[in-house]
N, C-alpha and C positions, 0 to 999 in steps of 0.2 A: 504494500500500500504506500501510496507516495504522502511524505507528510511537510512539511515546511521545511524549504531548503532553502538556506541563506542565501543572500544577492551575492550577483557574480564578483570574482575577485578580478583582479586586473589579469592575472594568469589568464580562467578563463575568457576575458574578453578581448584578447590582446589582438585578435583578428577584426576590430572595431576599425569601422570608417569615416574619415573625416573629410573625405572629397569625393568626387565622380561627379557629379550632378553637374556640375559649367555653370553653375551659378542660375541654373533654372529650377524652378520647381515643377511637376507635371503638368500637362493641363490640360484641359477637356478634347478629347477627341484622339491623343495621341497611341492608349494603348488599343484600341479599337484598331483603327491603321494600322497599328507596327505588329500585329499579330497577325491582321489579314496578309501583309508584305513578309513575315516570317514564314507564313502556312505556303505561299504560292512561289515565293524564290528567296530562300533561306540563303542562296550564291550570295544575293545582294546585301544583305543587311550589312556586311563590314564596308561597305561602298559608299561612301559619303554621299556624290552625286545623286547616286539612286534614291537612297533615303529623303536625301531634301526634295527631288521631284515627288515622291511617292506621298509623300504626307506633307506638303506644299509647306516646309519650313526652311530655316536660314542654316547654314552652314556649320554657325557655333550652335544650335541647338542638336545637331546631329547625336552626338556622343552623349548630351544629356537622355536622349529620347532610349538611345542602346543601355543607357545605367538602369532610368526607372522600369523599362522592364526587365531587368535581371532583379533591380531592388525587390519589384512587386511578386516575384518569384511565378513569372509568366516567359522566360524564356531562360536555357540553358546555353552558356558560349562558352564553350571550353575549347584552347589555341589551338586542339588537336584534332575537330571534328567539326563542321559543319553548324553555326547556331541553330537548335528548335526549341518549336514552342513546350512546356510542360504539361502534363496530367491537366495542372490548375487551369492553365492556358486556354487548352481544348475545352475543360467542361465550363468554365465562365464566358469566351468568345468565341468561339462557332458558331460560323452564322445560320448554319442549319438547325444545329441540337443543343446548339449552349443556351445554356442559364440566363445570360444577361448580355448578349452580345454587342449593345451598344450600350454598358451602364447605365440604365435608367432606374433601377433598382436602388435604391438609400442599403440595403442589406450587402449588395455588392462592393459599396464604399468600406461598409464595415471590413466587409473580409481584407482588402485589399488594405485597410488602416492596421487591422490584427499583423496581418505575414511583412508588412514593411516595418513595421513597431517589433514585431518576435523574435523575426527570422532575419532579416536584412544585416544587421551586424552596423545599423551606423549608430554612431556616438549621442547626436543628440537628441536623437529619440530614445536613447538608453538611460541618459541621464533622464531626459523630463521624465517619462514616461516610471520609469523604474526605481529612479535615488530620490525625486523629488515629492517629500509628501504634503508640501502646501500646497492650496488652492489661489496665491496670489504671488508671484515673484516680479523682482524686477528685472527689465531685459539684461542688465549690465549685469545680474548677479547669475544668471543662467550662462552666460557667456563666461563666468569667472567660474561656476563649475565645470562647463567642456573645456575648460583651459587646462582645470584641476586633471579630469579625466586624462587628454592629452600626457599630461606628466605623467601620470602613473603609468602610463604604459608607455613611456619612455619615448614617443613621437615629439621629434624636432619640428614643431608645425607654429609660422606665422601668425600675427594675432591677425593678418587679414585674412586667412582663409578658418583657422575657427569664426570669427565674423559670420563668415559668409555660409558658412555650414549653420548655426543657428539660424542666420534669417533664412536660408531655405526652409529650416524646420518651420520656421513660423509662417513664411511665405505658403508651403503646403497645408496649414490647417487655422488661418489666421485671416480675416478679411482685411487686407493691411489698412490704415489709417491715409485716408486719401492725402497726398498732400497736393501744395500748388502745380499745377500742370499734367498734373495725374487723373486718368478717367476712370467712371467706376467700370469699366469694362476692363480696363488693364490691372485692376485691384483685385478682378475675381478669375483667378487665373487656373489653381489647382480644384479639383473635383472636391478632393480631404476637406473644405471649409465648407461643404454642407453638412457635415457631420456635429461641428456645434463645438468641438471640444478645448480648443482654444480661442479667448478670445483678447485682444487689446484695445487697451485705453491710453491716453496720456499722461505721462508722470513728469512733470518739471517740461522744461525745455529740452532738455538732450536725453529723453528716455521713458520709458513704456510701459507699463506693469501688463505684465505676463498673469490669465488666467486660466485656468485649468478647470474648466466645466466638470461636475461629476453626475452621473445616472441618478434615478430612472431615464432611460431614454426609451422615449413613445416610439423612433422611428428604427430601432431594435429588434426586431424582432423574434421570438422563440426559436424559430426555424434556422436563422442566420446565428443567432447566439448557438442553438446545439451543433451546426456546422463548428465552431470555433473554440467551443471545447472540445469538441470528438481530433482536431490540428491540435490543440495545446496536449490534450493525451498521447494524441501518437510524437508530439515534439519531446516531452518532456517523460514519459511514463509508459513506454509503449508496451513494455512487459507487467502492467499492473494492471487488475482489475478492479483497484478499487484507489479512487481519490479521496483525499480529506475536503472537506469544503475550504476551511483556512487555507488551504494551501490551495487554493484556487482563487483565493482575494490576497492572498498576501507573495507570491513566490515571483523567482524573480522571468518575467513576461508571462504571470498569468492572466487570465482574464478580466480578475477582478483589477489589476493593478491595469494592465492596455486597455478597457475598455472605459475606467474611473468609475468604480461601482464601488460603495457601499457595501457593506454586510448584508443589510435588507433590500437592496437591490439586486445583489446576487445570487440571492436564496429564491427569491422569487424568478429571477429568468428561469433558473433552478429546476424550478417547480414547473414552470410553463416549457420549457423543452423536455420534458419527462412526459409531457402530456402528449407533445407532438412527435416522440422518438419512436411511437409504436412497438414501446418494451425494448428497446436500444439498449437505456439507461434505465436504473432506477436509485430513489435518494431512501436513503437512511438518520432520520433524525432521533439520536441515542440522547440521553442526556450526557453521556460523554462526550459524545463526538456527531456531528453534522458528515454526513460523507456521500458519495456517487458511486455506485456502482455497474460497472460495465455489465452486458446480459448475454453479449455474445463472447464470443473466442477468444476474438482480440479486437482490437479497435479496429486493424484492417476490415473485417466483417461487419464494424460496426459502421464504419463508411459506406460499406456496399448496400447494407442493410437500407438507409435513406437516401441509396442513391446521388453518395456526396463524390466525386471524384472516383 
């Protein structure tokens, strides 16, 4: 049974990232295209030209377009074989049989906010996300913890590109603060900022107070929530059948800490993906212990079972 395991040490996180992006953050319409242009000539995607024709962008956003989908874990490019798309890939964009092939689903957001926040391995989604348990920071003090993180893992890195690695972070889930000469068309740039979870205000003249939304979240759903714990079982506990609930609100990339829930917010998606699992899952509430228990084999089955990937 997986029980609370302490946050990662720099040891384990030392594969943490503080660039790739080019200083963009995703934005509406790009992984749609680059999975349709991954499925039909996977030759081109290392081909700058192609890609900027194919998805009608600029030259330096090429290489950010190639990061966020590795970050969103929707394509595989490894130097020795050909990039394709993933499992994930096919079952969220196909335009035939997937899921959600042009993101229009608020649930799809989720997913794709879980696996870049879990899985991706970048720094300052690890820090907000994971070390940080206010619900109000300031920008300068967020940027003094990925500075922190930086060090402990021994990375010789510029104070302009940690900069620029947190405002990407904020730029993806953050309606930025209009300023002069700025349109709200260009302020609403990443998909991640209908999801609600960060938001900014102004603080002084040269700086920002950082907020961290937390659950119930209405646009949540059961369905999308049991998807996302059946990923954090198979990431984190794939040979256990049985989860502790604490360690599903408190561990380090679990749900309860990536999605900003609550105790009572937790228990209850809890309760309502148990209902929609069709015997997938079921909860056990002891007075010792709150737990989930798996109902099939393993989680692999417990995927198949609703049809998750």
């Amino acid at each position: 049974m997986l029980e609370v395991v302490a946050p990662a040490s720099p040891e384990r996180a030392s594969g943490e990232r503080f660039s790739g992006h080019e200083s963009f953050a995703c934005r509406y319409g790009w992984l749609p295209k680059f999975y349709d242009l991954l499925v039909q000539r996977p030759d081109l995607i290392r081909q700058d030209e192609e890609v900027m024709v194919a998805l009608g962008i600029g030259r330096n956003m090429v290489k950010s377009v190639r990061f966020w989908a590795q970050a969103f874990g929707l394509m595989d490019d490894s130097p020795r074989s050909p990039p394709t798309p993933t499992a994930f890939a096919h079952w969220l964009l196909d335009p035939q049989h997937g899921e959600d092939p042009y993101l229009e689903d608020v649930g799809s957001l989720w997913l794709l906010h879980w696996r870049l926040a879990a899985m991706a391995n970048l720094a300052a989604w690890e820090v907000a996300f994971f070390e940080i348990p206010e619900r109000e920071i300031l920008r300068r003090f967020l940027l003094q913890r990925v500075e922190r993180r930086a060090a402990e893992l021994e990375k010789k890195l510029s104070a302009t590109t940690i900069r620029q690695h947190v405002d990407i972070f904020l730029s993806c889930y953050a309606t930025p603060l209009i300023t002069k000469g700025q349109t709200v068309e260009e302020s609403l740039g990443c998909p991640l900022q209908e999801l609600g979870l960060v938001r900014l205000s102004p603080a002084g003249d040269r700086d920002e107070l950082i907020e961290f939304a937390r659950g119930p979240w209405r646009h949540l759903s059961p369905t999308t929530f049991l998807r996302i714990l059946l990923d954090y079982w198979q990431l984190r506990a794939p040979h256990d059948k049985t989860i502790a609930v604490r360690a599903l609100l408190t561990d380090f990339a679990s749900p309860g800490l990536t999605l900003r829930l609550d105790e009572g917010s937790l228990w209850h998606l809890l309760q309502a993906a148990e209902q929609v699992s069709g015997g997938v899952v079921q909860l056990t509430d002891s007075i010792e212990r709150r737990a989930v228990v798996l109902q099939t084999a393993d989680v692999h089955r417990a995927k198949d079972a609703i049809k998750y990937l």
